[in-house]
N, C-alpha and C positions, 0 to 999 in steps of 0.2 A: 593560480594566484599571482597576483602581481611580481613577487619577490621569486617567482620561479622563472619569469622573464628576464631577458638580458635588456631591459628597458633602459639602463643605466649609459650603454656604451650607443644605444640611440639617441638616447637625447646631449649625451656628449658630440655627438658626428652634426647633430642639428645648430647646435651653438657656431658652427664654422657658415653661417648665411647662405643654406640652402634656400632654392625659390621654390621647393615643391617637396613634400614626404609623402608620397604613395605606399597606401596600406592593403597589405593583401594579406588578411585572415582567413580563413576558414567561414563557410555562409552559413556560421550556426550560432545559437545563441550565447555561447562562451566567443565565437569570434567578432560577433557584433559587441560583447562588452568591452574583448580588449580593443576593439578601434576606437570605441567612445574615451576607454580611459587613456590610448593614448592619445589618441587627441585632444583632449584637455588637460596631458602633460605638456603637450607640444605648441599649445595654441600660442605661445607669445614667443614661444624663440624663432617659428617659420612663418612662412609668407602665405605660403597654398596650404593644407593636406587634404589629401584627398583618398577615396577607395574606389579601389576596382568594381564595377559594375556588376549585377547579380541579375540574374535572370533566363531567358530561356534560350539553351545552347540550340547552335543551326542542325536542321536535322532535327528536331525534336517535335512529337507527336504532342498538340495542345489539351488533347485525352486524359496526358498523363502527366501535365504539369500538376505541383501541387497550390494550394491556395497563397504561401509564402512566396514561391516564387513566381508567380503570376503578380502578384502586391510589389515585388520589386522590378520585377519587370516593367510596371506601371510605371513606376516610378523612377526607373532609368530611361523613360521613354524621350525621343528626341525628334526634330521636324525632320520632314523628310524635305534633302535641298534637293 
């Protein structure tokens, strides 16, 4: 729950004009809620926020990815330069 978070002393550090809050949850369905919520605590005091990418780690057999993380992997996908 929200009020179990130390959210308070975050978004106090964020009021000092950071350019960037990178959020690193947990890649499960309770860590994708607290990024959402706190990024829509955070949306007007910071400049950037952003989260860590989700997907499928090096070394990893495509076998046995599961469908979640295949879908973010998608989704974190990027050009190759």
């Amino acid at each position: 729950m929200p009020e179990d978070l130390n959210i308070h002393s975050l978004i106090k550090r964020a009021e000092s004009e950071l350019d960037e809050i990178i959020l690193a949850t947990n890649p499960t369905i309770e860590g994708e809620m607290t990024s959402l919520y706190l990024a829509k605590r955070l949306e007007k005091k910071v400049k950037k926020i952003t989260r860590l990418a989700h997907g499928l780690p090096m070394g990893a057999h495509m076998d046995y990815a599961d469908e979640l993380t295949l879908i973010k992997a998608m989704e974190g996908r990027r050009e190759i330069e």
